[in-house]
C-alpha positions as CSV (number, residue, x, y, z in Angstrom):
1,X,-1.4,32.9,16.3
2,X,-0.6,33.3,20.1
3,X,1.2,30.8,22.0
4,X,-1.0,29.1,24.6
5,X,-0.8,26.6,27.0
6,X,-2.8,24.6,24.9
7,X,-0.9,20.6,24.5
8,X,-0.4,19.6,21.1
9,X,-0.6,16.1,20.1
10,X,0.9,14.2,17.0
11,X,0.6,10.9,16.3
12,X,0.7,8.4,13.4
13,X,-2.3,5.9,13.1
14,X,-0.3,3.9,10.2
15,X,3.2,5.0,8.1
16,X,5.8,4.6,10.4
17,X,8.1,1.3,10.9
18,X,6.3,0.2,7.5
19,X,6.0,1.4,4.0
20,X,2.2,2.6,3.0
21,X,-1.2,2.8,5.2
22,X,0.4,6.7,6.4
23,X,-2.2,8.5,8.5
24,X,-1.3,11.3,10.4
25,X,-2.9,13.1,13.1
26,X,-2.2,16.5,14.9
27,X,-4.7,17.3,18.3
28,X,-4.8,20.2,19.4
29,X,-7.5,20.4,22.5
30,X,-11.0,19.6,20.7
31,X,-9.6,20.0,17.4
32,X,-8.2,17.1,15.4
33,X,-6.9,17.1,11.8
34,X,-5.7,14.2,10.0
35,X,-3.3,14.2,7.0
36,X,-3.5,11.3,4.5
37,X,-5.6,7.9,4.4
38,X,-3.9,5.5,2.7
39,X,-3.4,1.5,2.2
40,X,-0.6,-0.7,2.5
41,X,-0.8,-4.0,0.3
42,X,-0.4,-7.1,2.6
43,X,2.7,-8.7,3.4
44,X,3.3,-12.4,3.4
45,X,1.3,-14.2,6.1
46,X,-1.6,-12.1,5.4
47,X,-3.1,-15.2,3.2
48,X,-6.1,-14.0,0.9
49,X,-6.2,-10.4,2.1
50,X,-6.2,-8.2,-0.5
51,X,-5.3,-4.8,1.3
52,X,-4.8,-3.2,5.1
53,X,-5.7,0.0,5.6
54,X,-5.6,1.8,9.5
55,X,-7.9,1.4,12.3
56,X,-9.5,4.5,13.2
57,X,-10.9,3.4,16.4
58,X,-9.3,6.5,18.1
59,X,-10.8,9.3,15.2
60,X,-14.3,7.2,15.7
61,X,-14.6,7.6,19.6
62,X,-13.5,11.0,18.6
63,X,-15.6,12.4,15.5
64,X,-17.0,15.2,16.9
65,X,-13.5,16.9,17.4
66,X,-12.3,15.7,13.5
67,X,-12.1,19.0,11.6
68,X,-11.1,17.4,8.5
69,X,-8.5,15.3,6.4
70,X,-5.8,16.6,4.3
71,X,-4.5,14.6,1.5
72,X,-1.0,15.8,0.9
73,X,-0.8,13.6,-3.1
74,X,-3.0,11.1,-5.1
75,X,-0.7,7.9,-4.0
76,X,-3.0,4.9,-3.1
77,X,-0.4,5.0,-0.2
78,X,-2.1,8.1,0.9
79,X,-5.6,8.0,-0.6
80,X,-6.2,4.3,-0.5
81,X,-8.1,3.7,2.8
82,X,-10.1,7.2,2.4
83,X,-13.6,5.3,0.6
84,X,-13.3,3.2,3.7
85,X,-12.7,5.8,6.4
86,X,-15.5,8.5,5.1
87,X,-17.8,5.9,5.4
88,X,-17.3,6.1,9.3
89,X,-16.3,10.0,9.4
90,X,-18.4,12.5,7.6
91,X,-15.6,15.3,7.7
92,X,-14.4,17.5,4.8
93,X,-11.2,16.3,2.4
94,X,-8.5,18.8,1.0
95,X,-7.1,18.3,-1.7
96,X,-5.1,19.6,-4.6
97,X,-7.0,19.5,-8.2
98,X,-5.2,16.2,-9.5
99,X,-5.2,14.7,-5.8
100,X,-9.3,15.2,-6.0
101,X,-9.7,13.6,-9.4
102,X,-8.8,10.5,-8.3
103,X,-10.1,10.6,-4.7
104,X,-13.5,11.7,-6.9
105,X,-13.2,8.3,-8.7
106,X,-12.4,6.5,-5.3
107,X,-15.3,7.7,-4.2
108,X,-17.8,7.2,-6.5
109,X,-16.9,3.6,-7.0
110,X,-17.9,3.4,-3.2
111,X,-21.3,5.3,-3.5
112,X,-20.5,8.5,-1.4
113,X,-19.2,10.9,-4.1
114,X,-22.5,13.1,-3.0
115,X,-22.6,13.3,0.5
116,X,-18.6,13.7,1.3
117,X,-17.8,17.6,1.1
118,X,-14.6,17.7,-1.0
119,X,-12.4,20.9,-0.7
120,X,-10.0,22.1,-3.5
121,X,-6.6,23.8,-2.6
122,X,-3.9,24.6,-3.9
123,X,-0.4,25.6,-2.5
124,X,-1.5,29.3,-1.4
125,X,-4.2,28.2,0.2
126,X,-5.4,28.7,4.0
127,X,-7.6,26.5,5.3
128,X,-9.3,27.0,9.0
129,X,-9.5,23.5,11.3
130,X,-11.1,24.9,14.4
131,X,-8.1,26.7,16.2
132,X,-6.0,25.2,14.0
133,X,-4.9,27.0,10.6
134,X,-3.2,24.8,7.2
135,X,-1.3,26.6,5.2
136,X,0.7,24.3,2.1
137,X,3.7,24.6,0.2
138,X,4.6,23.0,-3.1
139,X,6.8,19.9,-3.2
140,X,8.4,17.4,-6.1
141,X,7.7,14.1,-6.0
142,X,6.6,11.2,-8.6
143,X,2.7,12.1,-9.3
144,X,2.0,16.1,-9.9
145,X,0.3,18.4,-7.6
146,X,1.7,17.4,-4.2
147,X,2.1,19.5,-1.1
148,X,3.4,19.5,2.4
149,X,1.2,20.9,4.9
150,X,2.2,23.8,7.9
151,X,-0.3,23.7,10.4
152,X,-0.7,26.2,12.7
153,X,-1.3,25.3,15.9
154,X,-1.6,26.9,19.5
155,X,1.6,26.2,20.6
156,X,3.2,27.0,17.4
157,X,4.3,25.3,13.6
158,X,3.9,21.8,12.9
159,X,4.9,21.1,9.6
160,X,4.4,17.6,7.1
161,X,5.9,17.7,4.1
162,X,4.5,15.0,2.3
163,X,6.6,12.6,-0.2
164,X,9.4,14.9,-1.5
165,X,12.3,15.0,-3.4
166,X,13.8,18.7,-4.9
167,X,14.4,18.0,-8.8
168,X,15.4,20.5,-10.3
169,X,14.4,19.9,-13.6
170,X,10.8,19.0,-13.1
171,X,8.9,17.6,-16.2
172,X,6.1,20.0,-15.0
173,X,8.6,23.0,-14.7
174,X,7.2,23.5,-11.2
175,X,9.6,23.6,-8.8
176,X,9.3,23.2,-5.0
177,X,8.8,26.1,-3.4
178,X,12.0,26.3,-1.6
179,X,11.9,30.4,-0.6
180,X,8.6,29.0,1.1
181,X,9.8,26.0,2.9
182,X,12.7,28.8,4.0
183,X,10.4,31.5,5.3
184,X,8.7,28.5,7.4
185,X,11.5,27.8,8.7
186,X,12.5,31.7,9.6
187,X,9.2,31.9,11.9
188,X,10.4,28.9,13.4
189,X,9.0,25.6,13.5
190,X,8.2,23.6,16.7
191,X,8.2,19.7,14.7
192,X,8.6,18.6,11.4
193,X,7.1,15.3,10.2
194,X,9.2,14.3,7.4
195,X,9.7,11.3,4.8
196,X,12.1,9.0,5.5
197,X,11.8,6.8,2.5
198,X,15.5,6.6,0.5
199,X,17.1,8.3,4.5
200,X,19.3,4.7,3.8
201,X,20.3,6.5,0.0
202,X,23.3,8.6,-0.1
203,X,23.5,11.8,-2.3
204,X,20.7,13.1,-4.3
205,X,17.8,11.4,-6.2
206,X,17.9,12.1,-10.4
207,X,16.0,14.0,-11.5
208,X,12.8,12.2,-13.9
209,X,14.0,14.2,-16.9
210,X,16.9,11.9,-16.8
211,X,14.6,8.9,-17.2
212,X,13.1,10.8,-20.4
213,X,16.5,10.6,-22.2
214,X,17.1,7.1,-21.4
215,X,13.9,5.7,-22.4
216,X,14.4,7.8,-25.6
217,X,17.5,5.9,-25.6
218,X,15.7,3.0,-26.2
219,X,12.9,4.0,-28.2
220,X,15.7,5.0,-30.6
221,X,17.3,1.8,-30.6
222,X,14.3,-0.6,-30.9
223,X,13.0,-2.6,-34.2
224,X,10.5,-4.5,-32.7
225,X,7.6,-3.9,-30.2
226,X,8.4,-1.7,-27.1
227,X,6.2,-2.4,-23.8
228,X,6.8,0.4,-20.9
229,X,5.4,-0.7,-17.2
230,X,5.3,1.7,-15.2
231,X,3.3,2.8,-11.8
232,X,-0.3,4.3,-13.2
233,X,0.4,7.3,-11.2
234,X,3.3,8.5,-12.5
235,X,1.7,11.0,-14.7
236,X,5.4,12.6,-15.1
237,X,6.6,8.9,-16.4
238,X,3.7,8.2,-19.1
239,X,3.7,12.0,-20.6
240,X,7.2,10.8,-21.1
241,X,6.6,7.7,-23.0
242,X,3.8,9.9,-24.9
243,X,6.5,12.1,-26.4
244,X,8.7,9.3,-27.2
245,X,6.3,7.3,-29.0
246,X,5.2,10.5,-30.9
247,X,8.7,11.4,-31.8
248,X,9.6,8.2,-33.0
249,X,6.2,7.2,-34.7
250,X,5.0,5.1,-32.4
251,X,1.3,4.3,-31.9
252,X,0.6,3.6,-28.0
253,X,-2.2,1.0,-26.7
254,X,-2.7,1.4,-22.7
255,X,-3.8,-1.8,-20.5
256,X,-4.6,-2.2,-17.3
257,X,-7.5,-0.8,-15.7
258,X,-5.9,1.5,-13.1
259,X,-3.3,2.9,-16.1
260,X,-6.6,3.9,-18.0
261,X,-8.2,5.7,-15.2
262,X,-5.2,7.5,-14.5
263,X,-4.6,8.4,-17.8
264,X,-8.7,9.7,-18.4
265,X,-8.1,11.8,-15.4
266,X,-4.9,13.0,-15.8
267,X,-6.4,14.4,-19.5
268,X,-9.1,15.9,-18.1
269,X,-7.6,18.2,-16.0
270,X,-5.3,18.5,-18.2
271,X,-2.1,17.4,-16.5
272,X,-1.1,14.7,-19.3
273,X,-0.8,15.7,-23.0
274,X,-1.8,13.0,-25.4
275,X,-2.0,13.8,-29.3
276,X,-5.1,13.2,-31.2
277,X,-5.1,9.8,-33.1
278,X,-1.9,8.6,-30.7
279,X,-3.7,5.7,-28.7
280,X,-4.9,2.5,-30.8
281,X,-7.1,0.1,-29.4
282,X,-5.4,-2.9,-28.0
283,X,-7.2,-5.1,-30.8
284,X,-5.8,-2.8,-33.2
285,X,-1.7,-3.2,-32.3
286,X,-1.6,-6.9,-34.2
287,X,-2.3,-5.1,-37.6
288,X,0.3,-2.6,-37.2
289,X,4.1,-3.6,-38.2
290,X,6.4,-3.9,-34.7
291,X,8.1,-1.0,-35.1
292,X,5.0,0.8,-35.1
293,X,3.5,-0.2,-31.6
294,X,4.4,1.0,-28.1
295,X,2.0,-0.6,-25.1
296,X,2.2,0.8,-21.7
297,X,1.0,-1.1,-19.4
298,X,0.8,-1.8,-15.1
299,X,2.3,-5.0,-13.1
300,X,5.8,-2.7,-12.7
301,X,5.6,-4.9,-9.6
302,X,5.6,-8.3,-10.7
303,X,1.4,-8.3,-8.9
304,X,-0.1,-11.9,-10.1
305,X,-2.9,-10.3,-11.4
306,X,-1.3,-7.5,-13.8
307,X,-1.5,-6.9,-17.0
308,X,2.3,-7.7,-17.3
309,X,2.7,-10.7,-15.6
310,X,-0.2,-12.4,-17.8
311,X,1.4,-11.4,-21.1
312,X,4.7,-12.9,-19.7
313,X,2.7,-15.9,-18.5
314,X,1.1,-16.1,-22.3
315,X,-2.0,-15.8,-20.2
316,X,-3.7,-12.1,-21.7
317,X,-7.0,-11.6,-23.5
318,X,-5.3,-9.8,-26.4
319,X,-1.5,-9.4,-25.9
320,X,1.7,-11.8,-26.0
321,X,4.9,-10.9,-25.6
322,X,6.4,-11.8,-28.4
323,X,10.8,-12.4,-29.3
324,X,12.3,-9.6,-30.6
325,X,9.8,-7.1,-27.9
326,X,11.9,-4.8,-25.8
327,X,10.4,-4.5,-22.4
328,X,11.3,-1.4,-19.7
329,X,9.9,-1.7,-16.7
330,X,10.4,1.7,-15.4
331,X,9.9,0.9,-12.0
332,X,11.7,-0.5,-8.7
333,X,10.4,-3.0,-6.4
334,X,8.5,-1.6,-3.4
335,X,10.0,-3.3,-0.3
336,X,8.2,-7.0,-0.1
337,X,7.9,-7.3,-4.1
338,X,11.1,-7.8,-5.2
339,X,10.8,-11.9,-6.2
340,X,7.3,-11.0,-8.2
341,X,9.7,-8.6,-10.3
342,X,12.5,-11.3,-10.3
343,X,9.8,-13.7,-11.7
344,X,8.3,-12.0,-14.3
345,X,11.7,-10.5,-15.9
346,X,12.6,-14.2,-15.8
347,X,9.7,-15.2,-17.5
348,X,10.3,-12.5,-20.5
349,X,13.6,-13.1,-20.4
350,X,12.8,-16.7,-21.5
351,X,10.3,-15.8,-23.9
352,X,13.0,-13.8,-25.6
353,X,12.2,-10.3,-24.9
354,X,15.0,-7.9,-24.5
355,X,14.0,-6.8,-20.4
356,X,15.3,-3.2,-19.4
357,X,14.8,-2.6,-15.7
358,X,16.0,-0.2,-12.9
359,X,19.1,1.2,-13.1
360,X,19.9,-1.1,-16.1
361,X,19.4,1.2,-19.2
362,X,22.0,1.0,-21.9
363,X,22.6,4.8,-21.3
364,X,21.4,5.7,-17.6
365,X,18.4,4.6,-15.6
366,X,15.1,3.8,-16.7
367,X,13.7,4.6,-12.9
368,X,14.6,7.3,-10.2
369,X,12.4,7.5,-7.1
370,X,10.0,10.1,-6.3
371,X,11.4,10.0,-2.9
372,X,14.7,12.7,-1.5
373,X,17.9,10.8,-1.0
374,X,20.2,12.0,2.3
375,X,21.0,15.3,0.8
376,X,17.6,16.0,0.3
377,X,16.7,15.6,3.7
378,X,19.3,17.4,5.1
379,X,18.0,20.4,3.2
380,X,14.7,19.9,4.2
381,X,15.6,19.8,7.6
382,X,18.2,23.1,7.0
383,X,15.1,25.1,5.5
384,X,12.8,24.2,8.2
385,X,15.1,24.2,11.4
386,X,12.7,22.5,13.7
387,X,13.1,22.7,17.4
388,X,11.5,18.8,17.2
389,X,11.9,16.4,14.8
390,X,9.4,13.3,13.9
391,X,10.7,11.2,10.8
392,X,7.5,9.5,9.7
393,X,6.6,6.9,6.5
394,X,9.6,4.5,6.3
395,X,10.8,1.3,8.1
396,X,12.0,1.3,11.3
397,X,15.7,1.4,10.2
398,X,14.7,4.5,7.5
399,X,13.3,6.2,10.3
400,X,16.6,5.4,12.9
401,X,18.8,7.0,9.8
402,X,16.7,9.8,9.5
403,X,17.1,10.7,12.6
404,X,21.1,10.4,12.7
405,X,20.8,12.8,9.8
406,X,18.8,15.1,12.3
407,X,21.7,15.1,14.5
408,X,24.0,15.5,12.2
409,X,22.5,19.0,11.0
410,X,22.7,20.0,14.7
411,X,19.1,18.8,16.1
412,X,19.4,17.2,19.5
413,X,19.1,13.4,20.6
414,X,16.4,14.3,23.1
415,X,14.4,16.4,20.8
416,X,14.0,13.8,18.0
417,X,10.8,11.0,18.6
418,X,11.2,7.7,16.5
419,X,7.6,6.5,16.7
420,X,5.1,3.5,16.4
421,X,1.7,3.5,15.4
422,X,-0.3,4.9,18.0
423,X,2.7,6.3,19.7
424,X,2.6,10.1,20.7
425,X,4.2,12.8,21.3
426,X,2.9,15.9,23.5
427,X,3.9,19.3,23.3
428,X,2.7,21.1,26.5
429,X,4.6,25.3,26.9
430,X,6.8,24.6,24.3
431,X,8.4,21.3,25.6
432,X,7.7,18.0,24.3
433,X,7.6,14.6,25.5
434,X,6.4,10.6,25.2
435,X,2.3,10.9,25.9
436,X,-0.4,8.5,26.5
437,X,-0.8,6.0,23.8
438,X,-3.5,5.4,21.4
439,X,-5.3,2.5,19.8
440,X,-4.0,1.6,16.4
441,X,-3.7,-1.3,14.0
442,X,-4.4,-3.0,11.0
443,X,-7.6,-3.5,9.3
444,X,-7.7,-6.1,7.0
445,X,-9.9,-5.9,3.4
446,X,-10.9,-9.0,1.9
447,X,-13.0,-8.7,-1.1
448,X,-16.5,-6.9,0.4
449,X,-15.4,-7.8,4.2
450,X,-13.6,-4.7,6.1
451,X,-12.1,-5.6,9.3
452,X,-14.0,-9.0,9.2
453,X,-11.2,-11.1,9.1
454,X,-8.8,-10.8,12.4
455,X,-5.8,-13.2,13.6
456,X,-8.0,-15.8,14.6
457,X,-9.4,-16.2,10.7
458,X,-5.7,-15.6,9.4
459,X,-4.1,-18.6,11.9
460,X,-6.7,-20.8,10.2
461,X,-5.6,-20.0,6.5
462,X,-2.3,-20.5,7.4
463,X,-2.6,-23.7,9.0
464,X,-5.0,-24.6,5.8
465,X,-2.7,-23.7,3.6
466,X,0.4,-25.7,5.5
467,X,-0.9,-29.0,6.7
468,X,-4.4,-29.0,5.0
469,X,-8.2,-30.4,6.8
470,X,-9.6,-33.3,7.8
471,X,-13.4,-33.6,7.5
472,X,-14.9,-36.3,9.9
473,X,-18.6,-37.3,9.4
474,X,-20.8,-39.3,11.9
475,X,-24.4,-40.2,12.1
476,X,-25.4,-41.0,15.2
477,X,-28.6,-42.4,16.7
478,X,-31.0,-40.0,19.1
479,X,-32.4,-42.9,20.6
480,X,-29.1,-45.0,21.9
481,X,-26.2,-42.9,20.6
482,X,-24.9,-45.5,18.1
483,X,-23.1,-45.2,15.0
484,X,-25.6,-45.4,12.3
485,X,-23.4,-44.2,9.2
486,X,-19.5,-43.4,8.9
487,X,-17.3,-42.0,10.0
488,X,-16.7,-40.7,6.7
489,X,-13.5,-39.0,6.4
490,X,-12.4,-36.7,3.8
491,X,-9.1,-34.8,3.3
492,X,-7.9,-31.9,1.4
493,X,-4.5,-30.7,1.6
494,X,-3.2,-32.9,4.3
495,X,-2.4,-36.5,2.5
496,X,-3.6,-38.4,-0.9
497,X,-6.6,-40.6,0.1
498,X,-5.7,-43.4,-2.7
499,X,-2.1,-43.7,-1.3
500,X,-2.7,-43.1,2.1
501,X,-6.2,-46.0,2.5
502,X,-4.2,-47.8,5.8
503,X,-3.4,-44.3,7.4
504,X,-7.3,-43.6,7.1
505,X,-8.8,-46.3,8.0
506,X,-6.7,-46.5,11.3
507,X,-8.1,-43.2,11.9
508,X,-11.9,-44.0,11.2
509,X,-11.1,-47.1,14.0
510,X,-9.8,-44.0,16.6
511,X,-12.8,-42.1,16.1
512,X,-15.2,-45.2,16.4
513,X,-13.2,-46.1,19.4
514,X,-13.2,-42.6,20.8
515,X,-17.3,-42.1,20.2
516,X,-17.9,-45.8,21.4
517,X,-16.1,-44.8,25.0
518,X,-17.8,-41.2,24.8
519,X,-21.3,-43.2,24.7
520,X,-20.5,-45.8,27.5
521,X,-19.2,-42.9,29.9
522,X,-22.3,-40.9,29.4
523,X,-20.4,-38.2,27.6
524,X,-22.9,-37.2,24.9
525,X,-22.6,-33.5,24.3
526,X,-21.7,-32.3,21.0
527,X,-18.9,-30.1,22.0
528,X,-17.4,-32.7,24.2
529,X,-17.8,-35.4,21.8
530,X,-16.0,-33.2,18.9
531,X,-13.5,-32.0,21.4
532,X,-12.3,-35.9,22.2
533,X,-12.1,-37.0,18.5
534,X,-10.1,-34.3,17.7
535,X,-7.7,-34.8,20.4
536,X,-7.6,-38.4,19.9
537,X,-7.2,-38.1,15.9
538,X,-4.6,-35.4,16.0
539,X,-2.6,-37.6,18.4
540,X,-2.6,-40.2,16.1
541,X,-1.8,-38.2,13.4
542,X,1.1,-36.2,14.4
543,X,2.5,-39.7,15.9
544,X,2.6,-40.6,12.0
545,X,3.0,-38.0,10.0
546,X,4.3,-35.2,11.8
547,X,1.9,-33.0,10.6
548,X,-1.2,-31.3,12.3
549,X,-4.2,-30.4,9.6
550,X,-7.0,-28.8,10.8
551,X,-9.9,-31.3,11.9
552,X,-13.5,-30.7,11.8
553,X,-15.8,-33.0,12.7
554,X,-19.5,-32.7,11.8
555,X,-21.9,-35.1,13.9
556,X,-25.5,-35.2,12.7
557,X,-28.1,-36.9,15.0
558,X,-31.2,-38.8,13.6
C-alpha cells in the first residue's frame, strides 16, 4: 500500500500498566480498528464488583469510523468485555475458529448471538478495514488458535502479536509461524505492539509438553484420588490430563461450569480429544475405587467461589477432598491472587491431601506460562525489526523492562513509547510522537449493573465495610416540629448495641439536643436538619471511639 501523509494513531483503551482488560486501537484518518475486548477481575478496593472491563467512550463518540474488532485468542483477558461492548458498537468480530466458539457462547448468553456479524479467519487470511488491510500470523501461546495481527496502514506496518511464547514442541504440533513473522519484518515494520508479560523472566519459557511428563509423573505415582486444577482454557493442559488418565486407567469427572463449557467447545470443533466412556458423572466418582478417579476441576486461583476452594472448605455439592487425594494445581497465581492460592493449598494441606503446585513437581514443573520469557522477546523483536516500539499488556515495570530489552537489540530510546491508557502515539510522514490524549478508564460490573457503580458508590462500601452505619430515626410533628417518636438508633458494623447502651444513649441526647436548637432557630428544612445531626453525632462519636461510620438519618413528618 502507498505511503501517505495520512497520521496513524495507536492507542490502548485498557492492558497496559495492568494485567487484563487489553484493548487496542489503531486510527488511521476515518478508519478505526480495534484489537481485543477483554476484562480484568477487580483488585482489592473494588468491594463487591465482580469484573472491570474498558470504557469505550472514545469508540462510542466515534462509531461510525469503527471498522471492526479483532480478537487475537479466546482469553476472557481478551474476549471478556466483548458481550458488553457489542451492545454499544454494532461492528463485525474476527476471529479464529476456537476464538469464535467461545465468543459464540459469550454472546448468546447476552442475547446478541443474531444480530452481531461474526467473521472467521484464520492465519492466511486478509481482511479489508476501510484503508486499512489485517493480515495474521500464527503464534504459541496457552489456549490454541491464537494470532498476532499486521495491519496495514497508510503510513506503513503496524504489527500486534498477541500473547506469545515460541515452543517448540507444541502439543498441537503447530508451530509459530516464524518465516512469517521474518518476512514482516523484511518489508519493514513501522511499530510493534508486543506482550510484555514474563519481560521481568530471564531465558526461555518450557515448553507445555514438559508439563505432560510431569503430571504423568504423578499420575504414575498416585494410589489414591488425583484432582488437576487448571485454567478452563487451557485446552493444551486438559488434553493432557485426558491422556494421562487414559493411560493409567483413570476415569475423569469435570466440575466447574466454565471447565465444562470449555471442554463442550473445545470437542466440537474438535480441538480436544476425549475417548468414548472416559468422563463419569461427578455422582458416579464415590462408587469407583480411588485409584480409579481423576477430577479436573477450576479455582487454579484460589477464587472464593470455585469449585476447588469449596471442596477444600468441605463446602461442595458432591465432592470432598479426602486424605490420601493428590492434588496439582497446574497453575500460577495471576498477579493480585497469590494469598487465595496460599489459602486454599493450606486448607488441603490440612485436610491431608498431598498438594503439587507450580514449579513444585517431584520431577519438573507442573505449570509453564503461556507467555515468552526475555529470550522470546528479543526474537520477536529481531524478526520484526521495528522502526517503533510500543510494549503493551503488562505492569508498568513489565513494560519499563521490555523496553530496556528494545534497546538492547539496538532500537532507540526515543523511538520506544511506554504508554497509559488513553495515551497515544502519532505517526505523521514516517515520524512518531506523544499525541493528544483520549478518554479512558474503568467500567465497573456489578451483577446486572454496567458502569452503574462509580467512586462515589465504591467510597461508601469501603467506609461500610471499615467503620460500619448508624441509622437515626425521628418522627417529628408538622404542626410544631416536636419530637413525637425516637430517635431510634440502630447500628450495624460500627459498635455492639448491648455493650455499648451508655455510648447510645448519649448519642440519642445529641440528636434531641441538636433537633431541639434546629426547631427554636427556625431551621426546619430536611437537608439542614440531617446535615446538623450528622455533624453533631459524628463529632461525638470520633471524640469516643475514634471511628467515623457512615450516618443516615431518616426524619418522617406526621
Amino acid at each position: 500500500m502507498a505511503k501517505s501523509n495520512h497520521s496513524v494513531l495507536i492507542f490502548a483503551l485498557g492492558g497496559v500498566g495492568e494485567i487484563g482488560k487489553n484493548m487496542y486501537v489503531v486510527q488511521s484518518g476515518d478508519d478505526i480498528v480495534v484489537i481485543d475486548a477483554g476484562l480484568k477481575f477487580p483488585e482489592e478496593e473494588m468491594l463487591g464488583i465482580d469484573m472491570v472491563i474498558p470504557d469505550i467512550t472514545y469508540l462510542e463518540e466515534n462509531r461510525d469510523k469503527v471498522r471492526g474488532i479483532i480478537i487475537t485468542h479466546g482469553h476472557e483477558d481478551h474476549i471478556g468485555g466483548l458481550s458488553y461492548v457489542l451492545k454499544h458498537l454494532k461492528v463485525p468480530v474476527y476471529a479464529t475458529k476456537l476464538t469464535l466458539g467461545l465468543i459464540d457462547a459469550k454472546l448468546k448468553e447476552a442475547g446478541i448471538l443474531n444480530e452481531t456479524k461474526r467473521v472467521l479467519i484464520n492465519s492466511d487470511s486478509e481482511v479489508v478495514l476501510g484503508k486499512m488491510k489485517a493480515t495474521f500470523f500464527r503464534v504459541n501461546h496457552s489456549i490454541p488458535d491464537c494470532v498476532g495481527v499486521c495491519l496495514d496502514t497508510p503510513e506503513g506496518y503496524v504489527v500486534h502479536t498477541g500473547d506469545f511464547k515460541f515452543d517448540q514442541t507444541p502439543i498441537n504440533n503447530q508451530a509459530a509461524d516464524l518465516a512469517k513473522m521474518a518476512m514482516i519484518g523484511d518489508r519493514g515494520v513501522l511499530c510493534l505492539l508486543s506482550d510484555s508479560t514474563n519481560a521481568e523472566r530471564p531465558g526461555f519459557t518450557g515448553s507445555e509438553r514438559s508439563v505432560g511428563i510431569a503430571i504423568k509423573d504423578v499420575f504414575s505415582k498416585a494410589t489414591g484420588r488425583i484432582v488437576v486444577s487448571t485454567f478452563a482454557s487451557n485446552v493444551h493442559r486438559i488434553q493432557q490430563v485426558v491422556d494421562a488418565a487414559v493411560q493409567f486407567n483413570r476415569k475423569l469427572t469435570v466440575v466447574g461450569r466454565s471447565m465444562q463449557n470449555v471442554m463442550n467447545i473445545s470437542r466440537e470443533l474438535g480441538y480436544l480429544f476425549v475417548p468414548d466412556g472416559l468422563i463419569v458423572e461427578s455422582d458416579e466418582i464415590n462408587k469407583l475405587p480411588a485409584e480409579q478417579v481423576v477430577i479436573l476441576s477450576t479455582g487454579s486461583q484460589g477464587e472464593p467461589m470455585s469449585a476447588l476452594t469449596r471442596m477444600a472448605r468441605s463446602a461442595h455439592r458432591k465432592i470432598d477432598i479426602l486424605p490420601g487425594d493428590t492434588v496439582i494445581i497446574a497453575a500460577t497465581p495471576i498477579p493480585g491472587n497469590e494469598k487465595y492460592v496460599a489459602r486454599t493449598i493450606d486448607q488441603l494441606s490440612r485436610i491431608g491431601a498431598d498438594v503439587i503446585y507450580g514449579g513444585h513437581g517431584p520431577n519438573g514443573t507442573v505449570h509453564v506460562s503461556g507467555h515468552g520469557s526475555q529470550e522470546e522477546l528479543r526474537l520477536m523483536l529481531n524478526l520484526m525489526k521495528p522502526k517503533y516500539f510500543i510494549p503493551v499488556h503488562g505492569e508498568y515495570r513489565m513494560l519499563k523492562t521490555h523496553s530496556l530489552l528494545a534497546e538492547q537489540v539496538g532500537i532507540p530510546e526515543e523511538n520506544i513509547f511506554l504508554l497509559d491508557n488513553g495515551d497515544t502515539v502519532e505517526i505523521s510522514g514516517g515520524r512518531a510522537r506523544y499525541g493528544p490524549k483520549v478518554h479512558a478508564g474503568n467500567v465497573l460490573i456489578d451483577g446486572l449493573g454496567v458502569g452503574d457503580v462509580g467512586n462515589i458508590v465504591l467510597r461508601d462500601r469501603k467506609l461500610l465495610s471499615q467503620d460500619g452505619i448508624l441509622v437515626v430515626v425521628v418522627t417529628l410533628s408538622k404542626q410544631n416540629g416536636t419530637i413525637l417518636s425516637g430517635p431510634d438508633i440502630i447500628s450495624r458494623g460500627f459498635v455492639y448495641v448491648r455493650e455499648s447502651e451508655e455510648l447510645l444513649d448519649e448519642a440519642n441526647r445529641i440528636v434531641t439536643q441538636t433537633l431541639v436548637k434546629c426547631m427554636e432557630e427556625n431551621v426546619n428544612e430536611w437537608s439542614s436538619l440531617k446535615n446538623n445531626v450528622k455533624e453533631s453525632l459524628g463529632r461525638y462519636l470520633y471524640e469516643q471511639t475514634r471511628r467515623r461510620p457512615m450516618i443516615l438519618p431518616i426524619i418522617m413528618e406526621v
